[in-house]
C-alpha angles and dihedrals in degrees: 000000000000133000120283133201137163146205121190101206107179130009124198131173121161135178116212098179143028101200129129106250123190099220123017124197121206116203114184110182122191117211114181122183133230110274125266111200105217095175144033089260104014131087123196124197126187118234150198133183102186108184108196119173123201119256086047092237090136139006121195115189125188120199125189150118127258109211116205122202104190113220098193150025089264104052097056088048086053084055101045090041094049087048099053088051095051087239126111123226107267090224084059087051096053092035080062091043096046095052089042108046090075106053086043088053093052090043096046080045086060095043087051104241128118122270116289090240129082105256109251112268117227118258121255097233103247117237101231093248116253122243104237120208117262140153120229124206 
């Protein structure tokens, strides 16, 4: 796993509206840059988490740079490779989700809306599997 840092860089949230509303959508969207190598072992990628709900009463956008520091072989050939095929690498987008989520759910907390995550949904309890009778060759 390589190294991970981050700079948040600009933070906006915003209410436009203080009206009850009966349902309320939450969109997050992650956008993560191409990476700029600034130094000999470190990428850096732009990002912005950008959280809109529908109706627009209110908009919260994170700016900041994740800085990767690869530990192996493997992992700067992950990010060259990444970076020639326009994708990120899906560990760097949940890196960036993961650090975040918690500073959009404070904001969206101050703004007084609910989190920007789906609340967990309670777990069906599992029958232990029975064994059925069969005969192997």
């Amino acid at each position: 796993m390589p190294n991970i840092a981050f700079r948040i860089e600009s933070i906006r949230a915003e209410r436009y509206n203080f009206d009850t509303v009966e349902t309320l959508g939450i969109n997050m969207q992650i956008m993560l840059g191409k990476p700029e190598k600034s130094s000999d072992t470190t990428y850096s990628y732009g990002f912005l988490v950008k959280v809109d709900c529908l109706p627009p009463i209110a908009s919260i956008d994170i700016r900041g740079t994740l800085f990767v520091t690869p530990q192996s072989k493997e992992e700067v050939e992950m990010i060259e490779k990444s970076s020639r095929e326009g994708t990120p690498p899906p560990p760097l987008i949940m890196a960036v989700y993961s650090y975040v989520l918690p500073l959009a759910a404070l904001l969206a907390r101050e703004l007084g809306l609910p989190p920007p995550c789906p609340p967990p949904q309670p777990q069906q309890p599992q029958s232990p599997q029975r064994m059925q009778p069969g005969y192997h060759v």
